[in-house]
C-alpha positions as CSV (number, residue, x, y, z in Angstrom):
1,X,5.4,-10.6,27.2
2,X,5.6,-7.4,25.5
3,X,7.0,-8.6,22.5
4,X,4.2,-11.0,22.2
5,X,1.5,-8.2,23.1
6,X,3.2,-6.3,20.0
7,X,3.1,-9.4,17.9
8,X,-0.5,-9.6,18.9
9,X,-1.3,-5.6,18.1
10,X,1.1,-5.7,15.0
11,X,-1.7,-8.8,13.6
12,X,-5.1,-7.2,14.5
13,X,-3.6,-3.8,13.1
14,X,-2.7,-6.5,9.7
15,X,-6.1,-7.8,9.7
16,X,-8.0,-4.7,10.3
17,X,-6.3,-2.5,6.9
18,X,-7.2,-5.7,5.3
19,X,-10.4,-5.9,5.6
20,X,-11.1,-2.0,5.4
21,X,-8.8,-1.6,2.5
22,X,-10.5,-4.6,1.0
23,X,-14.2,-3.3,1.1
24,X,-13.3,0.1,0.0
25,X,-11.9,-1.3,-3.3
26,X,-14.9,-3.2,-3.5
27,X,-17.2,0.1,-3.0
28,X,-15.1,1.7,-5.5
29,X,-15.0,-1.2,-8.3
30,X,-19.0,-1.8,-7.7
31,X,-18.9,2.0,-8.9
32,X,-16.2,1.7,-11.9
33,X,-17.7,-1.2,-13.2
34,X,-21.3,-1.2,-12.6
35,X,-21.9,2.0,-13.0
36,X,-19.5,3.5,-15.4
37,X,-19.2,-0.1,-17.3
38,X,-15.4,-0.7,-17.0
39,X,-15.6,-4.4,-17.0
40,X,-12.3,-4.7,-17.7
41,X,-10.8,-6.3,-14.4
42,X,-7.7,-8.3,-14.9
43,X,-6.5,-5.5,-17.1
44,X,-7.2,-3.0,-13.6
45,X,-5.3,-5.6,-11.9
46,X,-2.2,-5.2,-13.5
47,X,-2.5,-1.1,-13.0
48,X,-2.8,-2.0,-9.3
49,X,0.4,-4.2,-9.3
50,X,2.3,-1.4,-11.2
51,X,0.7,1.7,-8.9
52,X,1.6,-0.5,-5.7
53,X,5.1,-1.3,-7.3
54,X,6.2,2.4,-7.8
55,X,4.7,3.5,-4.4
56,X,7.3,0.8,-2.6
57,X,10.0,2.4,-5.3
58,X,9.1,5.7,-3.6
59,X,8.9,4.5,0.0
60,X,12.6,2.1,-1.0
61,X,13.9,6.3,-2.2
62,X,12.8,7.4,1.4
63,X,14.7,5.1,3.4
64,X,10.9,3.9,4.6
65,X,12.6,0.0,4.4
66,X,15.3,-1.8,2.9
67,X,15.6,-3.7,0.3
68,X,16.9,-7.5,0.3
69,X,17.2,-9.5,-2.7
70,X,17.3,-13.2,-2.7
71,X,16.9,-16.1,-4.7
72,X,15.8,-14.1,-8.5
73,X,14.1,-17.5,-9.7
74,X,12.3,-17.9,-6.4
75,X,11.1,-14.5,-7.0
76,X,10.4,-14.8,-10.3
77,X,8.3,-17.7,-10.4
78,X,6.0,-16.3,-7.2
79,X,5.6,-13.3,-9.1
80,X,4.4,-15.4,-12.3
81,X,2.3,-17.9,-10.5
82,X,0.6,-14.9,-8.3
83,X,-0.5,-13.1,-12.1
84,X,-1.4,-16.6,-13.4
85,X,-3.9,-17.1,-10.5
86,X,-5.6,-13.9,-10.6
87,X,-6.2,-14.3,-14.1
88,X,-7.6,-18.2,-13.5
89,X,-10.1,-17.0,-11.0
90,X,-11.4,-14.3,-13.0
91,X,-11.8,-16.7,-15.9
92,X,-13.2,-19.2,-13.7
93,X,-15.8,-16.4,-12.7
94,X,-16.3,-15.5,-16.9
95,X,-16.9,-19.2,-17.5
96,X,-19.1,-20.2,-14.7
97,X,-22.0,-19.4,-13.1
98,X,-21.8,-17.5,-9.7
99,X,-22.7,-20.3,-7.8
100,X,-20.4,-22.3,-9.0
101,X,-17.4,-19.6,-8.4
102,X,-18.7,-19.0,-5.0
103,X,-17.8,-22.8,-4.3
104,X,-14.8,-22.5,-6.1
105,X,-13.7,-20.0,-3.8
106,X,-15.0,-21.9,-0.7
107,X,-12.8,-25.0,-1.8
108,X,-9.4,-22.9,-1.5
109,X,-9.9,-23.3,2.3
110,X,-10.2,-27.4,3.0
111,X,-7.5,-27.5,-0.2
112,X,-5.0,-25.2,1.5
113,X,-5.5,-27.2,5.1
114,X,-4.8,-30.3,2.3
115,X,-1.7,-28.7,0.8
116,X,-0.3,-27.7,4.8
117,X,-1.3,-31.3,5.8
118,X,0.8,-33.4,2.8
119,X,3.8,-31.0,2.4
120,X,4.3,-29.5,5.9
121,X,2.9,-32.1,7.9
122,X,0.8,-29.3,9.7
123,X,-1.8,-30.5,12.1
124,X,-5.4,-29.0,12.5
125,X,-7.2,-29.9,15.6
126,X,-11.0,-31.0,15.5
127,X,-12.1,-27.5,17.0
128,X,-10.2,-25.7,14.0
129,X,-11.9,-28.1,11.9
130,X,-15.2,-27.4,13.2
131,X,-15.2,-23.7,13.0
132,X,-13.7,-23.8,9.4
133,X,-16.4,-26.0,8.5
134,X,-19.3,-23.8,10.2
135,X,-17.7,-20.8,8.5
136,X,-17.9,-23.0,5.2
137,X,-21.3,-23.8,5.5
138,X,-22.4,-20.2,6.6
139,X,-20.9,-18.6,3.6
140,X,-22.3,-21.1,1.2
141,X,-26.0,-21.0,2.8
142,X,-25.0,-16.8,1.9
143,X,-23.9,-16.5,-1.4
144,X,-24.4,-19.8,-3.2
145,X,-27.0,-19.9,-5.7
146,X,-27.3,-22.2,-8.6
147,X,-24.9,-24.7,-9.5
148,X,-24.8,-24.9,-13.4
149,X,-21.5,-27.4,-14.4
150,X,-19.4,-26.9,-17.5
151,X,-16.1,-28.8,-18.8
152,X,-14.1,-25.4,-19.8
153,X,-15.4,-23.8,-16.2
154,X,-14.2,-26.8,-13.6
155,X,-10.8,-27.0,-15.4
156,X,-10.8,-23.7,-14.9
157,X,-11.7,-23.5,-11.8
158,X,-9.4,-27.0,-10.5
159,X,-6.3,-24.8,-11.8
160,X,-7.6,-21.8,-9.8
161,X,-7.9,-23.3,-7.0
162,X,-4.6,-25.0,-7.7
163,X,-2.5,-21.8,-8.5
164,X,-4.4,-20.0,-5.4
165,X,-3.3,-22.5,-2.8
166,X,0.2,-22.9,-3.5
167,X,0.3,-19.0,-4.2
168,X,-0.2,-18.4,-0.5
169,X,1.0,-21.1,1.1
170,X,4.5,-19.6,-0.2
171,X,3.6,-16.2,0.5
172,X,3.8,-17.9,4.2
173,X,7.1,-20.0,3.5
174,X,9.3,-17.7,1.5
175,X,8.8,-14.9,3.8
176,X,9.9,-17.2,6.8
177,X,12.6,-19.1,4.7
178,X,14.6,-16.2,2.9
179,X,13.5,-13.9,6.1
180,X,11.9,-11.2,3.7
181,X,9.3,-8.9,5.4
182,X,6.2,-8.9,3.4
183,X,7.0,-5.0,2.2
184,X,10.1,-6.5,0.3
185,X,8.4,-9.4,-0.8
186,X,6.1,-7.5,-2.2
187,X,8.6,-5.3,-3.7
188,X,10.7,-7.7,-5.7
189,X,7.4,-10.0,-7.1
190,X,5.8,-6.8,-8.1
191,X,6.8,-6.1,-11.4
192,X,6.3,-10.2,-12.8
193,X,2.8,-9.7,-11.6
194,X,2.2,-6.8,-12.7
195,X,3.7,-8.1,-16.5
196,X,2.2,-11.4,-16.5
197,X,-1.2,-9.5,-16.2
198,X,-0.4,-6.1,-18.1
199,X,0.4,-9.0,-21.4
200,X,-2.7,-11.1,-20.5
201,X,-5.4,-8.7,-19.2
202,X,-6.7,-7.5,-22.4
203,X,-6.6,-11.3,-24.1
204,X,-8.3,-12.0,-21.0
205,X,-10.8,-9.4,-20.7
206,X,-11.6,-9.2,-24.7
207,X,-12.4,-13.1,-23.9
208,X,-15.2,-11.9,-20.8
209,X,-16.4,-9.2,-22.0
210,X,-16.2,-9.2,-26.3
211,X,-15.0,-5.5,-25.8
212,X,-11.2,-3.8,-26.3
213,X,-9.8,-2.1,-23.0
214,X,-8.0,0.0,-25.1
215,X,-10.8,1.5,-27.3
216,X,-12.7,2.3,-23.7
217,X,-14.1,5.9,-23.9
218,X,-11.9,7.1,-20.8
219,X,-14.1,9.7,-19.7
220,X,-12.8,12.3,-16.4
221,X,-14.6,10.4,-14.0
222,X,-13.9,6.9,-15.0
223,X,-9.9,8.0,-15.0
224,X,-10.9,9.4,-11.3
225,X,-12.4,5.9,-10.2
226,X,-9.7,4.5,-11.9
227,X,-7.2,5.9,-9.9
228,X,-8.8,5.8,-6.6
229,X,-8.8,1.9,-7.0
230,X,-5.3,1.8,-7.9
231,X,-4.6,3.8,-5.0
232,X,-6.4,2.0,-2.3
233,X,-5.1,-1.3,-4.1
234,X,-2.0,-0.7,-2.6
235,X,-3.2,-0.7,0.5
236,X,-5.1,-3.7,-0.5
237,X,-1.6,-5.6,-1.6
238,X,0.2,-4.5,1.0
239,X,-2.3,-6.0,3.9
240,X,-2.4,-9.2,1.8
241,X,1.2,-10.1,2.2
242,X,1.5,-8.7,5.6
243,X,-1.8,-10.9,6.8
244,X,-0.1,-13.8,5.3
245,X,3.1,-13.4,6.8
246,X,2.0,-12.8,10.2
247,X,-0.9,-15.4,10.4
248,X,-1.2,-18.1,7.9
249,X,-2.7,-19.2,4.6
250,X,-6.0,-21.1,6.0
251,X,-6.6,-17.6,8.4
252,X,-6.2,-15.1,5.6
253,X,-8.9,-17.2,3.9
254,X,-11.1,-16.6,6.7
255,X,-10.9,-13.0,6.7
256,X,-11.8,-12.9,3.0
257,X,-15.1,-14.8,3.8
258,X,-15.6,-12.0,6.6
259,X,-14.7,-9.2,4.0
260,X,-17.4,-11.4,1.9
261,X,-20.3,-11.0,4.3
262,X,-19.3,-7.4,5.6
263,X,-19.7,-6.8,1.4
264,X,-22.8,-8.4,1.3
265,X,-24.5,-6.6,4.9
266,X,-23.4,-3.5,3.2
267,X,-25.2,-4.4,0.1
268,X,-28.3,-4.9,2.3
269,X,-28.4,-1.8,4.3
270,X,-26.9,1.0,2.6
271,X,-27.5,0.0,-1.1
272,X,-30.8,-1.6,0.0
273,X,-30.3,-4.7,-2.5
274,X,-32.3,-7.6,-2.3
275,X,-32.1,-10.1,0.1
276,X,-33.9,-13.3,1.5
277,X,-33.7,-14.9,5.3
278,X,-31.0,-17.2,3.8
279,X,-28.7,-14.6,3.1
280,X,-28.9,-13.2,6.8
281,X,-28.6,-16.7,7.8
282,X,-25.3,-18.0,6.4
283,X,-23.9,-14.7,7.2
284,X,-24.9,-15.1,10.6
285,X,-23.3,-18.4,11.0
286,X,-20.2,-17.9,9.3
287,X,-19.5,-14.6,11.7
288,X,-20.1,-17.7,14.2
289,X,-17.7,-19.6,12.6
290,X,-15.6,-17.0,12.3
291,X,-15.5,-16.4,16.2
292,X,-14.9,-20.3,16.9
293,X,-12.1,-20.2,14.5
294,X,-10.3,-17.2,16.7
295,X,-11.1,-18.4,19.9
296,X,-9.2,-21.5,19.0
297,X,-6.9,-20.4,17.1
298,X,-5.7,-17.9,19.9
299,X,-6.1,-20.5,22.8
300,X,-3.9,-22.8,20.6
301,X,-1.3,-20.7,20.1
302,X,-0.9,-19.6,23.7
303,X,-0.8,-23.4,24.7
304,X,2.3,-23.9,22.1
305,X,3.6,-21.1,23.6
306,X,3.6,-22.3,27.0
307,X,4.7,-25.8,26.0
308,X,7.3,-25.3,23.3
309,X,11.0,-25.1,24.5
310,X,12.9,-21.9,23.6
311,X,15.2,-23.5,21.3
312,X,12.5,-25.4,18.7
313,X,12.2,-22.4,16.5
314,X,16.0,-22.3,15.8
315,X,15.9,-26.2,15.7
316,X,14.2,-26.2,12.2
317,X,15.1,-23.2,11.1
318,X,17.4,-24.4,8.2
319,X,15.0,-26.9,7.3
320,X,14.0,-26.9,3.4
321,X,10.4,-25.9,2.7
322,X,9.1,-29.1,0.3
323,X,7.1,-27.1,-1.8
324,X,9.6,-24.6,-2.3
325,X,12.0,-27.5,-3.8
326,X,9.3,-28.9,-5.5
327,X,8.6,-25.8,-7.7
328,X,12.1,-23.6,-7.4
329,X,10.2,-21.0,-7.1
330,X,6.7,-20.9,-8.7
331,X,4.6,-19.1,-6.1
332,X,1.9,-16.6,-5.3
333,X,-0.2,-15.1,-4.1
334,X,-3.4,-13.1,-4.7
335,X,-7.1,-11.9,-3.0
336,X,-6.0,-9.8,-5.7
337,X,-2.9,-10.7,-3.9
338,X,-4.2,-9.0,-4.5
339,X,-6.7,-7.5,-5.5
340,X,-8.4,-9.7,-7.2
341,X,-11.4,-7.9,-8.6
342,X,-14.3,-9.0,-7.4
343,X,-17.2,-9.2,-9.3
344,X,-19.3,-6.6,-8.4
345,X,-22.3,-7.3,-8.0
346,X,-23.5,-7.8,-4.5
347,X,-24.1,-11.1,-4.7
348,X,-20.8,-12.5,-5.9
349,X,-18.0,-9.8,-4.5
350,X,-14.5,-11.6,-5.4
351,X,-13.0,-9.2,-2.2
């Protein structure tokens, strides 16, 4: 019992720096980019990878874990394919219109349920189903506006939603398969993130935003925004593997719908930005959707764990992974893993 009540305390503690972490890089990139007009987001990105990367290299020097390397290509490709889908879903948001990124992002849920379905022959029960689809519907009703269609945008967005998937479904299964905590995960993939975006963000960028990161007039406070961001992002990367690890792909989605509406409420009464019954509407029933989808979740769980033998964990446990053979190790992550910048704007946050 007590190692499941720490299991239990370990995962709210997980969820709970997610979601603050989350919404203060959100405050703070509102500021940078809004404000100061560093539009320049996938090229930020790559500073967060590198910031988080030397923090662990610190924290690795101080004994604070330990580090275990496994399969290089494994690690590798989930670094590249983490990068790769950052960079997709902030082209996908350059190329579309908000609406149409908003249902981008609310497709990753029934396509990772898909994904765990085919390849690991997980099963959802109708209750799950239910309260995903009320959370669905709740933060569509909230954030979806018009719906404007374009050939360069859905390819875009299909290969987003594509890379995003598989990204944290593996976050999931290598963690469990090479028994990697998600500190040394996040480690090791680090530094191919952080490349595949440090070479891509200003191509990227220049493409969004017709400007040159590197001719920015870096003025004392945008440098101080700059490294506040990359500082909580950290924090932000860190939660996102550790979520993952602990829960699963479909719940970590959840939570960044909730860090979506918390966004959004916070929009509404401290920044006092303009809102109509709708938005209060959908936010309200995707919080209800939210609850639903913990309620089972949680009763679920505690059923398995009454019914499941002792020895069915160790029965699979060298079982191969089938999309792990399938791509030798292209995997990923992201949420901007991490931080993914959002857009910020109040009404289409990427948190």
């Amino acid at each position: 019992m007590s190692e499941g009540k720490n299991f239990q305390l370990e995962t709210i503690g997980a969820l709970s720096l997610s979601v603050v972490s989350s919404v203060s890089i959100v405050i703070c990139n509102k500021a940078l980019m809004s404000t100061l007009g560093f539009h320049f987001a996938t090229t930020l990105t790559s500073w967060h990878l590198l910031v988080t990367f030397c923090s662990l290299h610190v924290a690795l020097w101080l004994k604070l874990f330990e580090h275990k390397p496994f399969d290089s290509r494994a690690v590798m490709g989930f670094g590249i394919l983490n990068g790769t889908s950052i960079g997709l879903l902030n082209l996908s948001l350059g190329f579309n219109s908000v609406g149409f990124y908003q249902m981008t992002k609310l497709a990753i849920i029934p396509c990772t349920v898909l994904l765990e379905t085919l390849f690991f022959r997980k099963l959802f029960s109708r209750n799950i189903q239910l309260s995903l689809t009320m959370l669905l519907l709740g933060v569509g009703i909230a954030t979806v506006t018009d719906l404007q269609l374009n050939i360069l945008g859905s390819v875009l967005s299909l290969l987003a939603i594509g890379t995003t998937c598989v990204a944290q479904i593996m976050t999931n299964n290598i963690q469990k398969k090479f028994k990697v905590s998600s500190t040394q995960l996040l480690y090791q993939s680090c530094p191919y993130m952080a490349l595949t975006l440090f070479t891509t963000g200003p191509f990227v960028d220049g493409l969004l935003t017709n400007q040159n990161v590197f001719a920015f007039n870096y003025t004392p406070q945008v440098l101080a925004f700059i490294v506040l961001s990359c500082l909580i992002s950290v924090s932000v990367n860190f939660s996102t593997f550790l979520v993952i690890g602990k829960t699963s792909p479909v719940t970590y989605q959840v939570l960044g719908h909730l860090k979506t509406c918390l966004v959004l409420a916070f929009g509404f009464i401290i920044l006092h930005d303009p809102f109509r019954w709708r938005n209060i509407l959908g936010i309200l029933i995707a919080i209800f959707g939210m609850i639903l989808y913990s309620y089972y979740c949680t009763r679920e769980s505690q059923q398995k764990a009454t019914e499941a033998p002792p020895q069915l964990p160790q029965a699979k446990e060298n079982e191969t992974d089938p999309l792990i053979s399938i791509e030798n190790g292209t995997n990923v992550l992201t949420d901007s893993v991490t931080a993914k910048v959002p857009e910020w704007n109040s009404k289409d946050l990427k948190a």
